[in-house]
Backbone as CSV, one residue per row, in Angstrom:
resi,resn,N_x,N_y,N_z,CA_x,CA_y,CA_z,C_x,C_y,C_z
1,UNK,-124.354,38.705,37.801,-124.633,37.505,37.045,-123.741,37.405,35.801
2,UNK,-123.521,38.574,35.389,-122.751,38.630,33.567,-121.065,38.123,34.418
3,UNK,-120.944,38.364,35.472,-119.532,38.466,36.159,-119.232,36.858,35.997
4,UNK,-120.140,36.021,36.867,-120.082,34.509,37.146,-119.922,34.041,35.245
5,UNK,-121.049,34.279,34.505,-121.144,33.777,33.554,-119.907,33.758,32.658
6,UNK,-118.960,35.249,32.439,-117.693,35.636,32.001,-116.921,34.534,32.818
7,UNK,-116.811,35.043,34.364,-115.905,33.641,34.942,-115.592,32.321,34.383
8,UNK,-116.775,31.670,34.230,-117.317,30.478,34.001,-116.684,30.289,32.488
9,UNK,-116.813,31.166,31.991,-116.759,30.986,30.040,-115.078,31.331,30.153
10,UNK,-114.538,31.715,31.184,-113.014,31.923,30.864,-112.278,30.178,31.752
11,UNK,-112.665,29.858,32.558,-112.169,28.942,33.163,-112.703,27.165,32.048
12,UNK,-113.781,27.421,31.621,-113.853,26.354,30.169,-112.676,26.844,29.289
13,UNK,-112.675,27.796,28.774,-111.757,27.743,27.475,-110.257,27.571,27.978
14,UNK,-110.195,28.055,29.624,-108.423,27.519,30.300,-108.095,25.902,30.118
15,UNK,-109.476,25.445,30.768,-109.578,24.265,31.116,-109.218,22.982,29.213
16,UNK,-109.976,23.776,28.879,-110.035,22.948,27.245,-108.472,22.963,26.466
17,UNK,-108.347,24.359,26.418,-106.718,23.969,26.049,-105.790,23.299,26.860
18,UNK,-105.973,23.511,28.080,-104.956,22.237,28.914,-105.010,21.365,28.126
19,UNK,-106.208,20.743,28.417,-106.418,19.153,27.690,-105.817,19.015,26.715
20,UNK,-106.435,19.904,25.598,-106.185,19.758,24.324,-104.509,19.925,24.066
21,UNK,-103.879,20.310,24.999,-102.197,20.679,24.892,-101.815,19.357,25.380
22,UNK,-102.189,18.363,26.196,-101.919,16.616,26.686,-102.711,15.962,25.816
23,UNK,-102.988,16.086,25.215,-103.422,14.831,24.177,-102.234,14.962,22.973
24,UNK,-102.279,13.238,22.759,-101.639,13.048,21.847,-102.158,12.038,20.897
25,UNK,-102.705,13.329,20.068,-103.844,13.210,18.588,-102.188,12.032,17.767
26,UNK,-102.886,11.170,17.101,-102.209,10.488,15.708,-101.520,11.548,14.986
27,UNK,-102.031,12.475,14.709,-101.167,13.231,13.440,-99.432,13.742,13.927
28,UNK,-99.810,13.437,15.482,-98.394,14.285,15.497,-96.981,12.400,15.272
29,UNK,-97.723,11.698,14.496,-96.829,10.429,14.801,-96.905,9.726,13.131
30,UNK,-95.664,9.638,12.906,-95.263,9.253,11.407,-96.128,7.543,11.327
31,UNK,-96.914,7.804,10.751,-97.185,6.627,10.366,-96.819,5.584,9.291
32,UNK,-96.055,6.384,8.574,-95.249,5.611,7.459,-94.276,4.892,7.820
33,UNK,-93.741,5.351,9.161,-92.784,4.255,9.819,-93.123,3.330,10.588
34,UNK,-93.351,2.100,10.806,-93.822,1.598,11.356,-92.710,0.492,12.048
35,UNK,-92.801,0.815,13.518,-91.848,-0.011,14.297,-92.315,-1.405,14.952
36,UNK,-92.148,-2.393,14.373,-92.780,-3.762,14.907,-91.087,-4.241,15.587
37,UNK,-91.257,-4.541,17.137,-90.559,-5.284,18.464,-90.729,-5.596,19.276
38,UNK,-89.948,-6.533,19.602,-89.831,-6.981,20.843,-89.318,-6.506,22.038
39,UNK,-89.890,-6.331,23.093,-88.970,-5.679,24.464,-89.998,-6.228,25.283
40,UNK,-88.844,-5.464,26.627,-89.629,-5.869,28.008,-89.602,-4.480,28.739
41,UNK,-91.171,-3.990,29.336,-91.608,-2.621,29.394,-90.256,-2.397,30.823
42,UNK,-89.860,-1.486,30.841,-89.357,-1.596,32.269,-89.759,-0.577,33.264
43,UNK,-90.727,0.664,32.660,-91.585,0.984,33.625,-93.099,1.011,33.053
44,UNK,-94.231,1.181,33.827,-95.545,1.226,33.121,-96.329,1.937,34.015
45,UNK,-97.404,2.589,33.335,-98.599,3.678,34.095,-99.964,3.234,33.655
46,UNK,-100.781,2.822,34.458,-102.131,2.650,33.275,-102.531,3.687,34.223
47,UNK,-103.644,4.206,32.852,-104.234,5.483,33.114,-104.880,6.517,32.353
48,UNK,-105.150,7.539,32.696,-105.496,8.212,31.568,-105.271,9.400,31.597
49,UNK,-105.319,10.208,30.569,-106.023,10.122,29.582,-105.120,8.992,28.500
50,UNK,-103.883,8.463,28.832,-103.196,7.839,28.138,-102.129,6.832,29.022
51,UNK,-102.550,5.453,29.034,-101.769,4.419,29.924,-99.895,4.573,29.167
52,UNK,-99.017,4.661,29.661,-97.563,5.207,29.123,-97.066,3.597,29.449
53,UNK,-95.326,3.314,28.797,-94.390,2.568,29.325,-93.088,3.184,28.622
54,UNK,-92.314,2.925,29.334,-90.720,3.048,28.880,-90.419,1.525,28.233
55,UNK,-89.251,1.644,27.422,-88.577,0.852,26.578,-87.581,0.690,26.201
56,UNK,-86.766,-0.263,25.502,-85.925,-0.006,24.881,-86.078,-0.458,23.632
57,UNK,-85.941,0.624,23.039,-85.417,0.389,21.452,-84.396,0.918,20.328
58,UNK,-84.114,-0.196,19.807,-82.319,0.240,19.441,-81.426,0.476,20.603
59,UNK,-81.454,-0.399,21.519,-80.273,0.497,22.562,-80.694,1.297,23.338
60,UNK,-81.682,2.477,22.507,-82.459,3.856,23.612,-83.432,3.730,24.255
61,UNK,-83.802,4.471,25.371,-84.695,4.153,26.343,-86.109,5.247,25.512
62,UNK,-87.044,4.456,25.435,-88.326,5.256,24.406,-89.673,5.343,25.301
63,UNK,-90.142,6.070,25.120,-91.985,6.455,26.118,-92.478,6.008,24.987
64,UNK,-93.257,4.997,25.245,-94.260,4.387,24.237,-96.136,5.742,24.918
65,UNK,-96.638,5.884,24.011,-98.203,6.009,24.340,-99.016,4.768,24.089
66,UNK,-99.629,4.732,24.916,-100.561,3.911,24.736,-101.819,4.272,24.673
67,UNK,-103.373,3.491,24.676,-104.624,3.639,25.044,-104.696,4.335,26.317
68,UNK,-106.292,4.661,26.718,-106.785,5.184,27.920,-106.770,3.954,28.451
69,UNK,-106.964,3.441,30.065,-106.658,2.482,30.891,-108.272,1.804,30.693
70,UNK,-109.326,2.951,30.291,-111.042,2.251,30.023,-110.478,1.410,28.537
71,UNK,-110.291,1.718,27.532,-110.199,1.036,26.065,-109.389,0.155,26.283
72,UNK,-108.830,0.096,26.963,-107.702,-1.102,27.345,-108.128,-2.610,28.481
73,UNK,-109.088,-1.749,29.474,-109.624,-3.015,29.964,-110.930,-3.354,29.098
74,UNK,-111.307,-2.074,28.478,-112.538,-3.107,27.495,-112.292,-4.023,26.196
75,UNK,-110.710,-4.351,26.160,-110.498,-5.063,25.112,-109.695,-6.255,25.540
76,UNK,-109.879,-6.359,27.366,-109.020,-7.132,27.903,-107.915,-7.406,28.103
77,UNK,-107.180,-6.052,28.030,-105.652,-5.413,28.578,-105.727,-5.097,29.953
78,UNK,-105.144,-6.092,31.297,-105.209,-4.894,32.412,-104.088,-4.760,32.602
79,UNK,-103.909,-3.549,33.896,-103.167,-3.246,34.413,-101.999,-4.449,34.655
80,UNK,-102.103,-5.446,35.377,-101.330,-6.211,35.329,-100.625,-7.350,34.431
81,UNK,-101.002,-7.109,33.244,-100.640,-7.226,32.043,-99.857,-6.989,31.728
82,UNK,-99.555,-5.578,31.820,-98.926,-4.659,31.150,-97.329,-3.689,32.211
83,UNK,-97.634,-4.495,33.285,-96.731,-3.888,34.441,-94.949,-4.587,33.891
84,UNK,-93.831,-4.100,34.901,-92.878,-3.820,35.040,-92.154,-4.778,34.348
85,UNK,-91.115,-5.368,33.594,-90.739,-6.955,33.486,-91.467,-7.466,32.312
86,UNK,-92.619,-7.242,31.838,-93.146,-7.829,30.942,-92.736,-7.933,29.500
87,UNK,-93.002,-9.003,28.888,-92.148,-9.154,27.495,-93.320,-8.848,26.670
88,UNK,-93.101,-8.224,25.745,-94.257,-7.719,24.702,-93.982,-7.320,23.298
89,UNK,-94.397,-7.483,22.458,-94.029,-6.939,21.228,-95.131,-5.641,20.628
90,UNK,-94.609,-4.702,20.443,-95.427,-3.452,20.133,-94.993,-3.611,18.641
91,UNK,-96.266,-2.601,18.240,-96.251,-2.122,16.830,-96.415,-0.821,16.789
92,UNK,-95.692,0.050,16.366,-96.113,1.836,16.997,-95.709,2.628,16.088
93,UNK,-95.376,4.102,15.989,-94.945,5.192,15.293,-94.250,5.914,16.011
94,UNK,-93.076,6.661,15.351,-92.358,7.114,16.168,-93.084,8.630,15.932
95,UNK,-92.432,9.456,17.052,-93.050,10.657,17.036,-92.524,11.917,15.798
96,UNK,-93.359,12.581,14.934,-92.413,13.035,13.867,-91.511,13.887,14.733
97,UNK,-91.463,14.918,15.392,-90.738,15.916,15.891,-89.782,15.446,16.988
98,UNK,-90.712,14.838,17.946,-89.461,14.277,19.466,-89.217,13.204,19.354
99,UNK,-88.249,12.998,19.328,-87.018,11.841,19.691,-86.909,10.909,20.870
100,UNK,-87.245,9.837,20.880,-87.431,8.897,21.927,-88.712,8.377,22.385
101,UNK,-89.874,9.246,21.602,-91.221,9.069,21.736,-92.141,8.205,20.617
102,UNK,-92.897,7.469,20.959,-94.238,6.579,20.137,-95.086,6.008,20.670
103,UNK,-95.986,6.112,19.562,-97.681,6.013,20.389,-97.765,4.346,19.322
104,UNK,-98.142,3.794,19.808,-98.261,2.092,19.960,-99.849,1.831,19.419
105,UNK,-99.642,1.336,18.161,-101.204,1.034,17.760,-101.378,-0.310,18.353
106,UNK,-100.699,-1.167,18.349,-101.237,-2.528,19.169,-99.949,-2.980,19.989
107,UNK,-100.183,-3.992,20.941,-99.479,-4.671,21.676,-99.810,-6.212,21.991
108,UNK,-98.992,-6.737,22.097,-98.950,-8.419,22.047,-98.310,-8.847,23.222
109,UNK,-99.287,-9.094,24.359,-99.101,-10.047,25.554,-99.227,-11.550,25.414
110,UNK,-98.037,-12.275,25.698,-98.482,-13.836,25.646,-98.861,-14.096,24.347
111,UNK,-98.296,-13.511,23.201,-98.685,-13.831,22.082,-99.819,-13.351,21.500
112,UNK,-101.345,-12.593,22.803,-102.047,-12.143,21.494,-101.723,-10.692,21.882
113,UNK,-102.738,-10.555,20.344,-102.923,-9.264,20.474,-104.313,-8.018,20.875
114,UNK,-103.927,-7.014,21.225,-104.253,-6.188,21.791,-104.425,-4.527,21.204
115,UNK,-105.301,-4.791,20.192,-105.837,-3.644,19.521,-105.970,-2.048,20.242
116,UNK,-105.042,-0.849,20.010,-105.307,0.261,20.621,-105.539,1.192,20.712
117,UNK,-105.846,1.645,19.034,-106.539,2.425,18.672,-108.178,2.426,18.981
C-alpha cells in the first residue's frame, strides 16, 4: 500500500511540473512594452492550455500567446474567428528573454474587441 501511495505522490509532482514548465505565467512578458498592430494571423491553433498564432511583426515572423480556447469562446472569440488569413489588430508584450515571442492581452476582430486576459 505505502508502494502505490509513493507511486502515486511521485507521478503528481512529475505530472505538475510538466504543466507548470508550459504555462506561460505574465511575468515572463515585458509589460512596459506594449505592442499595438495590425496583421493578418497566417497560422492559428485554438486550444489549450493556450490558443497560439503566428505573425508578422516588423518584417519577423512572431508566436503570439493567446487565451485558453474555453475564455475565448466565453467572451465570444471562436475558432473561426481567429483562423488562417484573418486581419486583426493585437495588443501584446513581447517576451522579456525570447525573441520572436508575445502573449496578446486583447485582440480586435472586425473591429471589436476581445478581452484575454
Amino acid at each position: 500500500m505505502a508502494y502505490l501511495r509513493n507511486t502515486s505522490l511521485v507521478l503528481l509532482l512529475i505530472l505538475s511540473a510538466s504543466f507548470a514548465f508550459f504555462h506561460h505565467g505574465w511575468a515572463n512578458y515585458d509589460q512596459t512594452k506594449v505592442l499595438d498592430f495590425e496583421t493578418t494571423l497566417d497560422e492559428s491553433t485554438f486550444g489549450n492550455p493556450h490558443s497560439m498564432a503566428t505573425v508578422k511583426y516588423q518584417d519577423e515572423a512572431w508566436t503570439v500567446y493567446l487565451a485558453p480556447a474555453s475564455r475565448m469562446t466565453d467572451r465570444g472569440l471562436t475558432a473561426e474567428m481567429i483562423k488562417k488569413g484573418t486581419k486583426v489588430r493585437l495588443v501584446a508584450y513581447p517576451h522579456k528573454t525570447k525573441t520572436g515571442e508575445m502573449r496578446a492581452e486583447r485582440i480586435y476582430v472586425d473591429g471589436k474587441k476581445y478581452e484575454l486576459r
